[in-house]
N, C-alpha and C positions, 0 to 999 in steps of 0.2 A: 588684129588691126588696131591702130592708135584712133582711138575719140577725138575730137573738138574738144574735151573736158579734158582731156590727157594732162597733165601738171607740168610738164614738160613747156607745152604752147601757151601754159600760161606763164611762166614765169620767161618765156623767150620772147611774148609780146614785150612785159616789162621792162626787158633788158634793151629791144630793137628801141623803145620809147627813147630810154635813156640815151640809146648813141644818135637816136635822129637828133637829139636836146643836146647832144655833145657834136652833131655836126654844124647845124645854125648856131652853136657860139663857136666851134673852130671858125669858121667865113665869117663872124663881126672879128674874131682876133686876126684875120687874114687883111680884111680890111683896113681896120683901122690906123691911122700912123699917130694918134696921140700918146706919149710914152704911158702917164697911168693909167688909162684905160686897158691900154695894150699888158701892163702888167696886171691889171685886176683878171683878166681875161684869162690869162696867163695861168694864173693859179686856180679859178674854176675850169679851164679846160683837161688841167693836171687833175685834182681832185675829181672831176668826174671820170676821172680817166681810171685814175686809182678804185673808184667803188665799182665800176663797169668791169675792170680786170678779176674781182674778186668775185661779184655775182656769176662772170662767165666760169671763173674754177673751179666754185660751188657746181653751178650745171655740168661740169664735165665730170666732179667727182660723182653726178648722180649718174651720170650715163654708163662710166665706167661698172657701178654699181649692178643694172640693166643689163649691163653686157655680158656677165656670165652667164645669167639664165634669162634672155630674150623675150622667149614664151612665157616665162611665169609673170612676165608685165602688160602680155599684149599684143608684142613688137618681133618682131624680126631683125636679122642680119641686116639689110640693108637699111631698114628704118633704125639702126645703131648709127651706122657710120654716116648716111644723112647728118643725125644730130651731133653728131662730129665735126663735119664738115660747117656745117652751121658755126658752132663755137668757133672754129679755126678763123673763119671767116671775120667772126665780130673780134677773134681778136687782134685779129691783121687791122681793121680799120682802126682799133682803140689805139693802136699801138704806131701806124699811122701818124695819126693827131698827137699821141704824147710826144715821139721822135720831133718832129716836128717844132712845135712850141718850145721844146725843149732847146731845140739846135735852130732857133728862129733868127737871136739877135746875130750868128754866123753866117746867115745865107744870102748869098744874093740872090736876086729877083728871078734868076733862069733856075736855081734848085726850089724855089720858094713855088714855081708854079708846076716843076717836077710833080712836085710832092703833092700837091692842091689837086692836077690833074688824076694822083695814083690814088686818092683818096676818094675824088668822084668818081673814079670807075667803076672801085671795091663796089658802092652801094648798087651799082648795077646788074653785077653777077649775083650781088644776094637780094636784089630788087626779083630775080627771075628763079633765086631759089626759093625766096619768099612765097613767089605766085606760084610756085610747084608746091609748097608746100600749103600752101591755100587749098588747089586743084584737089590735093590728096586729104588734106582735111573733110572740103565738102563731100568727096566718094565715100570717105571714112562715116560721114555724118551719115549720109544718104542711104548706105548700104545696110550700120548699126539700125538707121529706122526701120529700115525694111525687113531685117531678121525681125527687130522687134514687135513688127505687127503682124510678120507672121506667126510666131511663137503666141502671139495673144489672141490669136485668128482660130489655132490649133487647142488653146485653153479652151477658147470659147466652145468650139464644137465637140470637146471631149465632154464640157460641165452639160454641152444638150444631150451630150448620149445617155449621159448618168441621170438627167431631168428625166430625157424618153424612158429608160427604164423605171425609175421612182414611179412616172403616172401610170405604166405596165404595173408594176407591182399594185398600186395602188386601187388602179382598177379590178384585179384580181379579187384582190380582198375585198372592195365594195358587192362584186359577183357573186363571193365566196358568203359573204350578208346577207345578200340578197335571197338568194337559195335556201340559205339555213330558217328568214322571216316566213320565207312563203309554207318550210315545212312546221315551223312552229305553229303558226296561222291557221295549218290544214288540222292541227292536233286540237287545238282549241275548240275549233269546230265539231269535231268528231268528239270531241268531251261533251260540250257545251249539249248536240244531238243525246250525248247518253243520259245527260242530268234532265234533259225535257221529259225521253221515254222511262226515268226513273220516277220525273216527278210526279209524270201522270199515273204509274202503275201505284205510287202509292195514295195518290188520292181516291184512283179506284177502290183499293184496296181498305183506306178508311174508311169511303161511304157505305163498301159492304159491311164493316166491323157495325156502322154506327147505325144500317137499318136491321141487323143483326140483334144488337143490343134494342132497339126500340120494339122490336116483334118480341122481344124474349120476356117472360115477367120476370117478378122481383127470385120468383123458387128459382126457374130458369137460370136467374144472373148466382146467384150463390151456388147452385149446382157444377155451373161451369168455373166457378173462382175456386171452388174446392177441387174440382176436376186437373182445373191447372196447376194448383198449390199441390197437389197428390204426384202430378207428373215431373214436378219440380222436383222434390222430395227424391221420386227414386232415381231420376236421373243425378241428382248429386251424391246420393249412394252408390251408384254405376260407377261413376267417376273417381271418387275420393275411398272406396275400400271393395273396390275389386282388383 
């Protein structure tokens, strides 16, 4: 379906501009009976006339353009020939106004309001293609929003699915932390318990060494350091040549 922004409506607002600007000065040259006025008139109603015919051949060389392949613009069949009818349209009235001015200084007063009358009618019928095309623009506007927000509606609640799972995941792993702290925590302790009942068995174990040595005398302590240095001896014989 054709947008408001469609290149088309814009360049067909600029052209309607021009022929409303080439119809209020057709009706001061219709008016007037001062000869130079009536020939200045004369020649801007021709030369708008002539730029209006050529912007409408350019829009129709772009339609034609559109008209092989429809869809890859947008558009459809009947929004073709719509814009067809458009052009035809302005340039019936363009063409109007040049005939007209053209064949002025030859006409009497009953062809002269022929032609005036066929001229105000044209902007009628495209007074009401205009407003159809208005009607179809705003649907066109109205409708593009509403995909639009629905598509942004549907982003949205995909990016919360993929949020909800990220804090899922995330929680996981905080879980999966948590568990691992609590087992670390329980080892530290159960260490921490062995290095007390370590430290105490060897405090015991020095105060017996150290009332040991204090009951032993001096023969006593030599006996026992030769005792030990003799057990040293053969166990390193044990080990290194057996």
């Amino acid at each position: 379906m054709p947008s408001a922004q469609d290149p088309f409506y814009v360049v067909k607002q600029e052209i309607q501009e021009s022929i409303d600007k080439l119809q209020s000065t057709f009706h001061q040259w219709e008016k007037t009976a001062d000869a130079g006025e009536r020939s200045n008139l004369s020649k801007e109603v021709l030369g708008s006339c002539e730029s209006i015919e050529w912007q409408v051949d350019e829009l129709d060389k772009a339609i034609s353009v559109a008209s092989r392949d429809p869809s890859w613009y947008g558009i459809d069949e009947v929004e073709v020939e719509n814009r067809r009818k458009w052009t035809s349209d302005a340039r019936t009235q363009v063409s109007t106004a040049k005939k007209a001015v053209q064949a002025g200084k030859g006409l009497n007063n009953a062809s002269l309001n022929g032609m005036h009358k066929e001229l105000m009618r044209l902007p009628s019928s495209h007074q009401t293609t205009s407003n159809q095309y208005a009607a179809q623009d705003n649907d066109d506007f109205i409708e593009s929003e509403s995909d639009r927000q629905m598509l942004l509606i549907k982003r949205q609640d995909e990016e919360l699915d993929e949020l909800s799972l990220s804090v899922q995941r995330i929680g996981g792993v905080g879980l999966t932390i948590h568990e691992e702290l609590l087992a670390q925590e329980k080892i530290i302790d159960e260490l921490g318990n062995e290095m007390d009942s370590t430290s105490n068995r060897l405090d015991f174990v020095q105060k017996k060494v150290a009332m040991v040595m204090k009951k032993a005398s001096a023969k006593g302590q030599i006996m026992m350091i030769l005792g030990l240095l003799a057990l040293f001896i053969f166990l390193f014989i044990l080990v290194f040549f057996t």
